[in-house]
MMTF fields as JSON, N, C-alpha, C and O atoms, coordinates in Angstrom:
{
  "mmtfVersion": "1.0.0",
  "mmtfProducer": "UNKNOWN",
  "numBonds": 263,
  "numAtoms": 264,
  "numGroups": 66,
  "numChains": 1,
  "numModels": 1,
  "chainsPerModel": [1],
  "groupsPerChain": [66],
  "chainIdList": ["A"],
  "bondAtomList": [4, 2, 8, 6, 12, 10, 16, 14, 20, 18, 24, 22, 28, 26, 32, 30, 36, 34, 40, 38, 44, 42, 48, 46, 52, 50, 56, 54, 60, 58, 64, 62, 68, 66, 72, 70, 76, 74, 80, 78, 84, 82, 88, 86, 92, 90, 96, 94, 100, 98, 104, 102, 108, 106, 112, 110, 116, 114, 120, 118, 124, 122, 128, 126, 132, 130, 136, 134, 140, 138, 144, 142, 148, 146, 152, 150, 156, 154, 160, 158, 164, 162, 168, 166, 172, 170, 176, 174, 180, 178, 184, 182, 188, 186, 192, 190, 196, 194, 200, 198, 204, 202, 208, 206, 212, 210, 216, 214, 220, 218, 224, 222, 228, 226, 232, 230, 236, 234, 240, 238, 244, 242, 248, 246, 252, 250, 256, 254, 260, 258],
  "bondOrderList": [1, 1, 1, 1, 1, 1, 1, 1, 1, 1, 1, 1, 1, 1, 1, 1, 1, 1, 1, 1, 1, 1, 1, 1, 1, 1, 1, 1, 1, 1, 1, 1, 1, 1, 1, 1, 1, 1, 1, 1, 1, 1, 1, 1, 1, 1, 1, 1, 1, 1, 1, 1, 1, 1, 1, 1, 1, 1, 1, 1, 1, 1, 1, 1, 1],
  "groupList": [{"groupName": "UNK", "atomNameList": ["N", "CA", "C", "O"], "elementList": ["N", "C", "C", "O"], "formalChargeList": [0, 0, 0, 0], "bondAtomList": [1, 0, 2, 1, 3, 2], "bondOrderList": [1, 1, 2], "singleLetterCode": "X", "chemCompType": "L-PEPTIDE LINKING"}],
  "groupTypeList": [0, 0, 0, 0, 0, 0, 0, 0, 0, 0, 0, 0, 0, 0, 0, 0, 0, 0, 0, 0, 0, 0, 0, 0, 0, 0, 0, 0, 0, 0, 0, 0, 0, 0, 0, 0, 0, 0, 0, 0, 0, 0, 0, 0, 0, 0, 0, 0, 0, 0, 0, 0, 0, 0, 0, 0, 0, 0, 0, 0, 0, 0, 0, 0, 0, 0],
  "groupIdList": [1, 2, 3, 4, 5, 6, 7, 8, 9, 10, 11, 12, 13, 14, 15, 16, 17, 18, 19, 20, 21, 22, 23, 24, 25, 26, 27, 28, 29, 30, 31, 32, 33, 34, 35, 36, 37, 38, 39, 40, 41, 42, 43, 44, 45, 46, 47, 48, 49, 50, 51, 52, 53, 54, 55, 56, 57, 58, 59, 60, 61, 62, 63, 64, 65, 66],
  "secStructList": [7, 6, 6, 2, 2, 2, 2, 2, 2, 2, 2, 2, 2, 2, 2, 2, 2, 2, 2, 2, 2, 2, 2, 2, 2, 2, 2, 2, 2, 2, 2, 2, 2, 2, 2, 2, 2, 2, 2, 2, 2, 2, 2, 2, 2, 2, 2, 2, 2, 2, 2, 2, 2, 2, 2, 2, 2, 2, 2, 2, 2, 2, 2, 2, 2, 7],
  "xCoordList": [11.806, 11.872, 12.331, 12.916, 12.033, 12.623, 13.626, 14.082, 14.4, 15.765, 16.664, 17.869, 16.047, 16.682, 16.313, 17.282, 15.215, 15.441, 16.403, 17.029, 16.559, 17.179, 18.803, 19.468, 19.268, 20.253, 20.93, 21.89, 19.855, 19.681, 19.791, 20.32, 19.228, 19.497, 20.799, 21.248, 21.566, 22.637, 23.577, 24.156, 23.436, 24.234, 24.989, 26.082, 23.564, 23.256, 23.85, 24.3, 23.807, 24.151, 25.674, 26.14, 26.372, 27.849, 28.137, 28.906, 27.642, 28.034, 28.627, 29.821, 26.854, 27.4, 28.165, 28.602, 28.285, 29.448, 30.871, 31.193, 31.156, 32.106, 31.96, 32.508, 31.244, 31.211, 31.632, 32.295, 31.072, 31.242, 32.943, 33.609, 33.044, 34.869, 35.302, 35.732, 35.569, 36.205, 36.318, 37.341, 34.97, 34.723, 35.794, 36.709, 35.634, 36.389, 37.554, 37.891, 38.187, 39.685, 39.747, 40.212, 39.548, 39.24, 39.882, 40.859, 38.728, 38.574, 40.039, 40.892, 40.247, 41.591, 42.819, 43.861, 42.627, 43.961, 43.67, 44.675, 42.853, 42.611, 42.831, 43.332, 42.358, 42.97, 44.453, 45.148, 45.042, 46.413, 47.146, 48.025, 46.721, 47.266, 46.757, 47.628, 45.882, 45.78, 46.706, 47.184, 46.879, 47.988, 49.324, 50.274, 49.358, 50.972, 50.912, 51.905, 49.925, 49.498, 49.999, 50.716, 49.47, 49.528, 50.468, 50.809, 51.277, 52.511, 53.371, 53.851, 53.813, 54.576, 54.444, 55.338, 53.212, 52.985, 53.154, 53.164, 53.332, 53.752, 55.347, 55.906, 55.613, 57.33, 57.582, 58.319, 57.039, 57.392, 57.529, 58.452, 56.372, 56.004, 57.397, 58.196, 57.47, 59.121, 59.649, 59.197, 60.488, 61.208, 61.252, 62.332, 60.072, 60.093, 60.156, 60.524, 59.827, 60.102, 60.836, 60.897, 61.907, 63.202, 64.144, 65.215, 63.813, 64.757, 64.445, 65.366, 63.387, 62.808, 63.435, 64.089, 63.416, 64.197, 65.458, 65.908, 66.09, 67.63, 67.949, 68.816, 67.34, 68.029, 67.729, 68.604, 66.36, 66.068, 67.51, 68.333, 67.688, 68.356, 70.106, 71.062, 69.956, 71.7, 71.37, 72.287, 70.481, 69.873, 70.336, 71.236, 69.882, 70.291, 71.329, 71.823, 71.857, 73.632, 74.468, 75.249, 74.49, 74.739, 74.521, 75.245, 73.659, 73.004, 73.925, 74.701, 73.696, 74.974, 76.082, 76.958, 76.276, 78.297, 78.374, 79.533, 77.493, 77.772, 77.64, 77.786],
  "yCoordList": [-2.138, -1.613, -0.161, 0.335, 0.508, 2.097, 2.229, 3.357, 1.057, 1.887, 0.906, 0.707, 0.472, -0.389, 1.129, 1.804, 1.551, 2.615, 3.867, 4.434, 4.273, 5.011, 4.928, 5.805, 3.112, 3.228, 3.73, 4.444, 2.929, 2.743, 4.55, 4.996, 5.173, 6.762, 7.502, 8.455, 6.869, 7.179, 6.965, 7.755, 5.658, 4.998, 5.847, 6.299, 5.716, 6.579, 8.158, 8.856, 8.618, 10.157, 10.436, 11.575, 9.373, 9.277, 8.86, 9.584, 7.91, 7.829, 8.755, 9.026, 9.854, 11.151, 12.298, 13.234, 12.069, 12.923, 12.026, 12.342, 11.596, 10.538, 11.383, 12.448, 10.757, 11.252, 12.856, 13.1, 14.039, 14.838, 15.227, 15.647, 14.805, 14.593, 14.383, 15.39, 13.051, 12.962, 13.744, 13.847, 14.422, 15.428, 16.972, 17.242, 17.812, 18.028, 17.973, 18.468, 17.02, 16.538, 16.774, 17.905, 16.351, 16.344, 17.443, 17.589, 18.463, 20.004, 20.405, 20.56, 20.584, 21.055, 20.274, 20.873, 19.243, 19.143, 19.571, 19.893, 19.8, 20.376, 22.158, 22.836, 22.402, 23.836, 23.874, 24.775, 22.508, 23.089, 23.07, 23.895, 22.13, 21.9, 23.28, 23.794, 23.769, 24.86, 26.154, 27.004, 26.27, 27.359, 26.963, 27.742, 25.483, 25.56, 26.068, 26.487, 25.995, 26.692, 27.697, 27.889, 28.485, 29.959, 30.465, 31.407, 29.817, 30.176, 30.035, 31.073, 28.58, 28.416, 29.259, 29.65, 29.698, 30.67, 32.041, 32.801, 32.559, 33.605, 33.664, 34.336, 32.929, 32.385, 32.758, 33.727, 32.089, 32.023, 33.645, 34.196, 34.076, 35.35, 36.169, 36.699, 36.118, 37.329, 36.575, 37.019, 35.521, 34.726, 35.555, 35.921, 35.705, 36.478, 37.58, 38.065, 38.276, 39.73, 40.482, 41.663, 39.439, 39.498, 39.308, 39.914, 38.541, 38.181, 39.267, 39.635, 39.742, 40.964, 41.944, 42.678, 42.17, 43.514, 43.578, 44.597, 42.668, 42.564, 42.683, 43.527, 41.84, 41.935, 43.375, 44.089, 43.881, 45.438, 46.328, 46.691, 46.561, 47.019, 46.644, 47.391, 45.504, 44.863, 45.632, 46.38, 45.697, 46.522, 47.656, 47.919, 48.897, 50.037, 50.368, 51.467, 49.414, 49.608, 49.436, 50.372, 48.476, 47.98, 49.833, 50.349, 50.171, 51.024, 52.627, 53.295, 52.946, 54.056, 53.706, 54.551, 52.504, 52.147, 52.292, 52.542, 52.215, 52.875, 53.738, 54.675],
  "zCoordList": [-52.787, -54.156, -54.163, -55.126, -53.026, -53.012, -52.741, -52.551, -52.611, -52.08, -53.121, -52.967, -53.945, -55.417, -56.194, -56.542, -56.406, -57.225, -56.688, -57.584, -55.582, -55.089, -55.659, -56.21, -55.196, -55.827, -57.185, -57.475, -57.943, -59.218, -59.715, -60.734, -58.813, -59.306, -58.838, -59.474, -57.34, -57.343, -58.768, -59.516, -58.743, -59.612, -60.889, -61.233, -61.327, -63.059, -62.695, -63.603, -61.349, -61.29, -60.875, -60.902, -60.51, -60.265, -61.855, -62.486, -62.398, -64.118, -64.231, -64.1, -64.765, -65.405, -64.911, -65.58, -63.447, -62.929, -63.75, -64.896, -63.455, -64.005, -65.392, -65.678, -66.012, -67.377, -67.8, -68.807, -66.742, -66.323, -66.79, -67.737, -65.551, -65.496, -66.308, -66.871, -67.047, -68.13, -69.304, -69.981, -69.572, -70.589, -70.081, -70.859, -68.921, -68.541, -69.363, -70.438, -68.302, -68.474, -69.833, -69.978, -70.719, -71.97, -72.559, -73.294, -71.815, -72.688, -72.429, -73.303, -70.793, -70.28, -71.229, -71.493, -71.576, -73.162, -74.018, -74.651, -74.484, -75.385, -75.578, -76.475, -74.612, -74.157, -74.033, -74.503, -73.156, -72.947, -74.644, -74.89, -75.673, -76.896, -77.609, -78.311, -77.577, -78.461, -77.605, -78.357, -76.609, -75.628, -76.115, -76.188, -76.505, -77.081, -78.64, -79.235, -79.073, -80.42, -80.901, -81.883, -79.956, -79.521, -79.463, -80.178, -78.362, -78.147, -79.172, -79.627, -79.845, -81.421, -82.228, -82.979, -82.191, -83.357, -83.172, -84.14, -81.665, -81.252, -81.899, -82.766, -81.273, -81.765, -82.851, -83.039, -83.797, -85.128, -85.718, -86.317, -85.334, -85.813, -85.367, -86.138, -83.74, -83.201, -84.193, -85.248, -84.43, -84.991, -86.805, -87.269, -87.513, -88.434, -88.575, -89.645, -87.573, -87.557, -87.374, -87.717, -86.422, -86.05, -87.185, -87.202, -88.077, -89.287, -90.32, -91.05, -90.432, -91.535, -90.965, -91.706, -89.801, -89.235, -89.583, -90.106, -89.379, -89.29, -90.476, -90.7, -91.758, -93.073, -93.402, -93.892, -93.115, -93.586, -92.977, -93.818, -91.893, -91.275, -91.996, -92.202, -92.166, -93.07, -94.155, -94.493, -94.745, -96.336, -96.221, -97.019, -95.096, -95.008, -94.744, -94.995, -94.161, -93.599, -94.943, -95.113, -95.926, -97.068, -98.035, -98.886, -97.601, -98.746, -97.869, -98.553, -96.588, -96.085, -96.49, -96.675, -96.697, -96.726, -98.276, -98.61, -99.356, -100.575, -100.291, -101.075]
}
């Protein structure tokens, strides 16, 4: 009987390693999906600031050449 429970406690403790893991794994996509987040939205932002600059800048050039 002791080495049925013994198992019986391996068993259940590789599960939750198992279980362990998967949760894990999990998080790490979840992390990697919010880092592409991040990044897009980094983007976007140069991407707008870059376009605000430039028209400001076309604005003032527009506005010396009168």
């Amino acid at each position: 009987m002791k080495v049925q429970s013994v198992l019986a406690a391996t068993e259940e403790q590789s599960a939750s390693m198992q279980e362990i893991a998967s949760s894990s794994q999990e998080l790490a996509e979840v992390s990697a999906g919010l880092q592409l987040a991040v990044v897009a939205a980094v983007i976007i932002c140069i991407k707008m600031h870059v376009s605000f600059y430039s028209s400001a800048v076309g604005r003032w050039s527009i506005v010396i050449q009168l």
